[in-house]
MITOR-354664 format. One record per residue (C-alpha): residue number from 1; residue in three letters; chain; x, y, z. Coordinates in steps of 0.1 Angstrom, whole numbers, plus 5000, padded with zeros to 4 digits. Layout:
  seq  type  mol    px    py    pz
  NUM   ALA    A     X     Y     Z
...
# end
This chain:
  seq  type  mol    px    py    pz
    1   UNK    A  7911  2310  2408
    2   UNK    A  7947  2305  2413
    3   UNK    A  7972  2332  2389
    4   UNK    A  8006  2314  2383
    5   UNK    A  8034  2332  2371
    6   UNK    A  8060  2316  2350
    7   UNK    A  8091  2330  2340
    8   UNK    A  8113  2327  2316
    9   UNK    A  8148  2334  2330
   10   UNK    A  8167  2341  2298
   11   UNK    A  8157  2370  2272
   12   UNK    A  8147  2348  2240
   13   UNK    A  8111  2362  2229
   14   UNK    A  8108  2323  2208
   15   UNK    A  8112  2304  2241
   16   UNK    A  8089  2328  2262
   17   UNK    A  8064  2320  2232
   18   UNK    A  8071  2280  2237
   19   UNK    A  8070  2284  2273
   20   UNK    A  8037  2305  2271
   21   UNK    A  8021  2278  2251
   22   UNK    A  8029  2248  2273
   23   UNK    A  8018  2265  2306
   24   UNK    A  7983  2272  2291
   25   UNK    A  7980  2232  2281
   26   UNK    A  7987  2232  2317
   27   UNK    A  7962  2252  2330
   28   UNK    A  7923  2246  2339
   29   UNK    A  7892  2265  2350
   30   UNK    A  7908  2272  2383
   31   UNK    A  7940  2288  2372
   32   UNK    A  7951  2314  2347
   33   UNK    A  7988  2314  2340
   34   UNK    A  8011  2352  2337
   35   UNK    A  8040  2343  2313
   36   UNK    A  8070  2366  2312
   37   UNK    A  8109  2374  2304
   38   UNK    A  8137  2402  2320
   39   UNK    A  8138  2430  2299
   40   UNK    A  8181  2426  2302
   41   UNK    A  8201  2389  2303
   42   UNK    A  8213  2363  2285
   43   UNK    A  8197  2349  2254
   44   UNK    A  8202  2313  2265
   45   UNK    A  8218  2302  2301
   46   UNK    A  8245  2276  2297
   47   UNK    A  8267  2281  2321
   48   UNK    A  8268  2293  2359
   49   UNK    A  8276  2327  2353
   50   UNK    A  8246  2334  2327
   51   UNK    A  8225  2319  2359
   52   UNK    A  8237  2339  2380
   53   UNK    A  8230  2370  2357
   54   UNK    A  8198  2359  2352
   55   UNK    A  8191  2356  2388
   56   UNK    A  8195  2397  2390
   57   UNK    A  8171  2404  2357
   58   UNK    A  8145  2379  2378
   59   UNK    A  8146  2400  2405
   60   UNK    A  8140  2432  2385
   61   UNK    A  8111  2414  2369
   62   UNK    A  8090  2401  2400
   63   UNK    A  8086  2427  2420
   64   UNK    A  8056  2440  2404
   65   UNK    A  8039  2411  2410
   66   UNK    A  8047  2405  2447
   67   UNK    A  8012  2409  2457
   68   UNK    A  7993  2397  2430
   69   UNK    A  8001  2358  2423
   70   UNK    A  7996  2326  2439
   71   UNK    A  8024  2310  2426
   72   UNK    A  8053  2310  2407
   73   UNK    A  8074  2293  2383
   74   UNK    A  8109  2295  2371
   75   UNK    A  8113  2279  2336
   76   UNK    A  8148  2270  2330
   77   UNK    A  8160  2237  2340
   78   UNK    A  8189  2250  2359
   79   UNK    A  8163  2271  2382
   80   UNK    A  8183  2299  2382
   81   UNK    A  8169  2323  2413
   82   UNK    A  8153  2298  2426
   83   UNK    A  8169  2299  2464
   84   UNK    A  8165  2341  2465
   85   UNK    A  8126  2338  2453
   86   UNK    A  8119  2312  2478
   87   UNK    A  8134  2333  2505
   88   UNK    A  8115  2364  2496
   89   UNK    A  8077  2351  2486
   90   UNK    A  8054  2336  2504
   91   UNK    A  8035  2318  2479
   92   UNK    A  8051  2289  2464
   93   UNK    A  8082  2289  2442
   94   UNK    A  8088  2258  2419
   95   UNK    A  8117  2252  2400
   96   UNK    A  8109  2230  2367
   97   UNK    A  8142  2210  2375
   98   UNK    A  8130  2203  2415
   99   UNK    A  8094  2196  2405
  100   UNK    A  8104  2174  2373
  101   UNK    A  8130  2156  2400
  102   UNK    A  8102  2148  2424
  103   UNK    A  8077  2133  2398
  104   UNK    A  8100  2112  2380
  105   UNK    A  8107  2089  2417
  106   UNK    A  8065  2087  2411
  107   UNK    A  8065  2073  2376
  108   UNK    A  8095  2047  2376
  109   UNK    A  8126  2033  2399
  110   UNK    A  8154  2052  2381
  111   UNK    A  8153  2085  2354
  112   UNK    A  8178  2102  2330
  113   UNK    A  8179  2141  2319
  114   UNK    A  8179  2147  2282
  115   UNK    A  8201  2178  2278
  116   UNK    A  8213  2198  2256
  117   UNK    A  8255  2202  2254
  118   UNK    A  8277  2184  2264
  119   UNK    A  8289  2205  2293
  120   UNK    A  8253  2208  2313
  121   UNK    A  8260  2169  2319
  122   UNK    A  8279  2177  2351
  123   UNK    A  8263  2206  2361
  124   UNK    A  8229  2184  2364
  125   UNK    A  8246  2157  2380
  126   UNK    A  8259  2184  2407
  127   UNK    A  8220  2200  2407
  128   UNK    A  8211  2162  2414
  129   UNK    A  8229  2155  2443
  130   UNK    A  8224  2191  2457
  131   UNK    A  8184  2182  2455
  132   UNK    A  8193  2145  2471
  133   UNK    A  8179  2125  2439
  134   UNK    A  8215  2111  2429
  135   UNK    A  8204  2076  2441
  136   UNK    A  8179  2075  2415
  137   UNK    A  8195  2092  2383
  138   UNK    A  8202  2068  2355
  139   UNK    A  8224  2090  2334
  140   UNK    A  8226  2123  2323
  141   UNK    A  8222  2126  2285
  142   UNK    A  8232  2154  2256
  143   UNK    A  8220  2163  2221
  144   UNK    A  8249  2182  2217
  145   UNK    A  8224  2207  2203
  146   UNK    A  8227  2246  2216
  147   UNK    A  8201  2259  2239
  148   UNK    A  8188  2280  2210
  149   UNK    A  8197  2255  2179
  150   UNK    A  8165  2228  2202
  151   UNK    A  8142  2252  2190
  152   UNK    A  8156  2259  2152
  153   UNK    A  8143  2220  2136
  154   UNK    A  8122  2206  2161
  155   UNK    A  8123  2177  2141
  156   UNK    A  8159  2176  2140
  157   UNK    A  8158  2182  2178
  158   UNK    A  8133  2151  2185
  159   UNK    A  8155  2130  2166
  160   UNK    A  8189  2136  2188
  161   UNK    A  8163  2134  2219
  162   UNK    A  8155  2100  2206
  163   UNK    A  8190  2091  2200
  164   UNK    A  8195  2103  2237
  165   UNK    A  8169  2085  2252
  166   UNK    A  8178  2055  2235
  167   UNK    A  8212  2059  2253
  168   UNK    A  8192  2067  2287
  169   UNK    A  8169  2034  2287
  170   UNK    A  8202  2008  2282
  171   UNK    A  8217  2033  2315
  172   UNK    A  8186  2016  2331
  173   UNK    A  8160  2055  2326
  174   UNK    A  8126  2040  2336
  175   UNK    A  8113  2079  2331
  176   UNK    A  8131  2105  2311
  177   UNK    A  8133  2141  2317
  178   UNK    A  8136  2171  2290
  179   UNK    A  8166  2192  2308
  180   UNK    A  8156  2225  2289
  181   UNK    A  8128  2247  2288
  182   UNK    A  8141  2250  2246
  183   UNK    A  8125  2212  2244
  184   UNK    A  8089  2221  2260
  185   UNK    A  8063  2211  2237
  186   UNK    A  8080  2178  2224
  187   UNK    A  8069  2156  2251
  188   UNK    A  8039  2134  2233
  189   UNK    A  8064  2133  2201
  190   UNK    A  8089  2116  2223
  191   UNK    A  8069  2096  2247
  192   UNK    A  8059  2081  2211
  193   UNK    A  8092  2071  2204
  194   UNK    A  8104  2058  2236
  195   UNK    A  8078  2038  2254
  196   UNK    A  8081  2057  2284
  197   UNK    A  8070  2084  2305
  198   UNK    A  8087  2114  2292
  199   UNK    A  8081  2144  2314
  200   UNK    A  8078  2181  2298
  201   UNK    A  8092  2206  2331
  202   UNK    A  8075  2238  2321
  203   UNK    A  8039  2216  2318
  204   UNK    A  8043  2195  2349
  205   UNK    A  8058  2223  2368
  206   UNK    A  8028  2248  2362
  207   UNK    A  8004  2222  2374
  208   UNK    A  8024  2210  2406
  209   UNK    A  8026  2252  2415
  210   UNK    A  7987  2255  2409
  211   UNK    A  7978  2226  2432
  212   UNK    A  8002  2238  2460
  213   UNK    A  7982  2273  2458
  214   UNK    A  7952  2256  2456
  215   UNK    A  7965  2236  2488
  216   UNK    A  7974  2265  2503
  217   UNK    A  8009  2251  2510
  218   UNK    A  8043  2273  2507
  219   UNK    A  8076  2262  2509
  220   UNK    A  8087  2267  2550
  221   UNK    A  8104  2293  2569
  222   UNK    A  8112  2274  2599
  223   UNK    A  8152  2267  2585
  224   UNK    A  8164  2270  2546
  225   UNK    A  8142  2298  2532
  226   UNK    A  8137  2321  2561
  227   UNK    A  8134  2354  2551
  228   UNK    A  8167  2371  2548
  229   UNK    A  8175  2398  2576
  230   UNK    A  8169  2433  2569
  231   UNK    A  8205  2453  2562
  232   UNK    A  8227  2479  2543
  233   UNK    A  8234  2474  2503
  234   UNK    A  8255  2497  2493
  235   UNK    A  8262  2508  2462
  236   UNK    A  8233  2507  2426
  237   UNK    A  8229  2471  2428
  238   UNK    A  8207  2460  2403
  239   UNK    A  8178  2442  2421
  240   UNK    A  8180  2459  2449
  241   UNK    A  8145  2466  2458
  242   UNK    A  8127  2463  2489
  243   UNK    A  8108  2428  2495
# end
């Protein structure tokens, strides 16, 4: 039995509830699934500094269960943290953005991001060509709907995803993407709409963790993710904890 810990980088109790309900679809008789949130952060995470003061509360969070996973998930399509919890576990560490990424070159030729503002358009395309996958991105499309207006009408939220995918399949989007953890859940609706694979990144992420544990493959320490060296930190920096 495999325990896979997903975590919710932002502070929103609703989206740790939607998170929570698509990692259990995502689960089976070999693995049980630990859903949590920092108890301090940002509500939502639109922008590079929330990420990077997300990255501090997930520190604080995981440390109680450094021994006691298999694998772990970060759920929020900008994998905030990702890098430092890769460095410091050795169990594997999936972003939903790198593992959504990867399985979208399996399912069709070229794939678009559904999004939600505006601005997060050039901060995927900069996550895309950072995780070498610009060669087969589409487009990049927004709902212009907040982080935390996705989750206020869902049906008001599948219809601008609709409206966006739409937009994505005449940009040549064989597969589409949901680029927020806020949109988990809407997948099937979607997919019904489109007439192509839609991937949900909290769902397929969870699943893609469990079978690396069950593989018993974690990411390499050989170059990027080597463990950092041991050294002074001065000062009450929050996170600073012993790994």
């Amino acid at each position: 039995m495999s325990t896979i810990l997903v975590l919710n980088p932002n502070t929103s109790e609703q989206m740790t509830s939607d998170i929570e309900v698509s990692a259990e679809r995502a689960t089976s008789d070999r693995t049980t699934t630990i859903v949590t949130q920092p108890d301090s952060g940002p509500e939502s995470l639109e922008s590079f500094y929330e990420y990077h003061l997300a990255t501090i509360g997930l520190l604080d969070t995981v440390i109680e269960y450094r021994d006691s996973v298999d694998g772990i998930v970060i759920a929020c399509y900008g994998d905030p943290g990702l890098y430092p919890l890769k460095e410091i576990f050795d169990v594997p560490v999936v972003g939903v953005a790198e593992a959504s990424l990867a399985t979208a070159t399996l399912l069709g030729h070229r794939f678009s991001i559904l999004v939600a503002l505006q601005r997060a358009i050039p901060m995927m395309e900069n996550m895309i060509q950072w995780y070498g996958f610009s060669d087969r991105l589409a487009s990049v499309e927004a709902t212009n709907l907040s982080v935390l207006e996705l989750e206020e009408d869902t049906d008001r939220t599948v219809d601008s995803l609709s409206k966006a995918g739409e937009r994505a399949k005449k940009a040549g989007a064989e597969v589409l993407i949901l680029g927020c953890s806020g949109m988990t859940g809407l997948q099937e609706r979607l997919a019904n709409r489109m007439a192509v694979p839609v991937i949900d990144p909290v769902e397929n992420a969870v699943r893609m963790t469990a079978l690396l544990a069950e593989m018993d493959l974690t990411q390499s320490e050989a170059g990027l993710y080597q463990t950092p060296p041991e050294k002074e930190v001065r000062g009450d920096v929050i996170g600073n904890h012993s790994f």
